[in-house]
C-alpha positions as CSV (number, residue, x, y, z in Angstrom):
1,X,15.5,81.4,215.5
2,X,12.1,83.0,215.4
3,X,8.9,81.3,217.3
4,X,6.2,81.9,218.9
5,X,5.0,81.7,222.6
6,X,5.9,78.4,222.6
7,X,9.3,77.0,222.3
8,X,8.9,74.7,220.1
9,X,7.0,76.6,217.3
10,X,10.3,78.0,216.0
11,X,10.8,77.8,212.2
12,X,12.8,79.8,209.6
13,X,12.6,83.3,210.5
14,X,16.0,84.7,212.1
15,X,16.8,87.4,214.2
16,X,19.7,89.7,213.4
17,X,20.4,91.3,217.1
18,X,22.1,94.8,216.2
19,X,21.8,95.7,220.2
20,X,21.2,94.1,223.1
21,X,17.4,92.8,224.2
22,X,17.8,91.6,227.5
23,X,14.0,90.6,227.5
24,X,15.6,87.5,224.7
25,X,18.0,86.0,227.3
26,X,17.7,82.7,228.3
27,X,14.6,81.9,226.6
28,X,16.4,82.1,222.6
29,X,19.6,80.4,221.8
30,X,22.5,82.5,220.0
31,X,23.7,80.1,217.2
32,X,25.7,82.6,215.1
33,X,27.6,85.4,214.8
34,X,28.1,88.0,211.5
35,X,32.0,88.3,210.9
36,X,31.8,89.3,207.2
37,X,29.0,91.4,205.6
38,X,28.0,93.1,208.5
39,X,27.1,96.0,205.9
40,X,24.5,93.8,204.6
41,X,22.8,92.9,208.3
42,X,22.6,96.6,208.7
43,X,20.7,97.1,205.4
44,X,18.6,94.7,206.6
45,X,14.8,96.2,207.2
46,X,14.1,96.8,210.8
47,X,10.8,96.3,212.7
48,X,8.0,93.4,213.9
49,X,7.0,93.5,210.8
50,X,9.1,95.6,209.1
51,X,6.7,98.0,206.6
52,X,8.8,96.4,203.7
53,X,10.5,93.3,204.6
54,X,13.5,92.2,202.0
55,X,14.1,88.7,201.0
56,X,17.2,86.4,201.6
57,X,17.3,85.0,197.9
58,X,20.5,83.4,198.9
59,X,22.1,82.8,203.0
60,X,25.1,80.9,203.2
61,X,26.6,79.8,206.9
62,X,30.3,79.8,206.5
63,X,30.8,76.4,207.7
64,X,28.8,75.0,205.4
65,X,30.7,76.8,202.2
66,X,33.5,74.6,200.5
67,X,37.0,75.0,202.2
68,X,38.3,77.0,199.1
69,X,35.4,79.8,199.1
70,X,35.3,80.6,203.2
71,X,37.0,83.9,204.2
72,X,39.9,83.2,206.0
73,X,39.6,84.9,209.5
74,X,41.9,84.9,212.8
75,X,39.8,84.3,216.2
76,X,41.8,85.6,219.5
77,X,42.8,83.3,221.7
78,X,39.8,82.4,223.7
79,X,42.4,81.0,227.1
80,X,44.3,83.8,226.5
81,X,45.1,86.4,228.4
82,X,44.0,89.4,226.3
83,X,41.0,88.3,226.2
84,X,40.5,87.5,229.9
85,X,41.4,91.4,230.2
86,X,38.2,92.1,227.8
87,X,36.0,90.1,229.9
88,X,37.6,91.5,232.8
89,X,37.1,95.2,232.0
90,X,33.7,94.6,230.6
91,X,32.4,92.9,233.9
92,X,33.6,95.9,235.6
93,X,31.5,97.8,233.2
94,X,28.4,96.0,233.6
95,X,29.3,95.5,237.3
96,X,25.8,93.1,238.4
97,X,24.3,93.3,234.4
98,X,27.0,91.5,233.3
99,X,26.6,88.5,230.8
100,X,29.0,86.1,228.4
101,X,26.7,88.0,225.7
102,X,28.1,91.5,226.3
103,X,31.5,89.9,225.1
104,X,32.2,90.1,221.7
105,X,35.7,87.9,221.0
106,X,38.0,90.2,218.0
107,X,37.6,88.4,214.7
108,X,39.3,90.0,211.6
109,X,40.3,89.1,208.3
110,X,43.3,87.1,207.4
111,X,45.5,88.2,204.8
């Protein structure tokens, strides 16, 4: 969520993180995560403030959507083991930069 200096000025503005801004960590809270429509995030227009700004005429958060009308979507395994080899390879990667942020647990559709 968007605020200001102080932390508890935040109100309804949201930030769609399409790379990573170290300078946010540990002072914003991650409270979501796009796994359908990512097309529509990216259409999104960028910048603080962006020179035309769209609207959200409608936002929907998928656990608030009736059983019947969320996409169905398979989550790895979050104990299991190919994931532990993500995290694993990805801390090698980011060696001393490392953070639970830079992993990104597979998500895809369910047929």
């Amino acid at each position: 969520m968007g605020r200001q200096a102080d932390p508890g000025s935040g109100n309804s503005e949201i930030f769609f993180m399409r790379d990573a801004a170290r300078r946010l960590d540990r002072d914003y809270t991650v409270w979501g995560r796009v796994v359908s429509g990512l097309d529509a995030v990216r259409a999104v227009a960028v910048g603080e403030p962006p020179a035309q700004p769209d609207r959200m005429i409608r936002v929907q958060v998928m656990a608030d959507m009736p059983a019947a009308e969320q996409p169905r979507l398979e989550v790895m395994d979050a104990r299991g083991p190919a994931l532990r080899a993500i995290i694993a390879k990805m801390r090698a990667a980011k060696g001393a930069d490392f953070s639970v942020c830079d992993v990104e647990i597979p998500v895809r559709g369910a047929h």
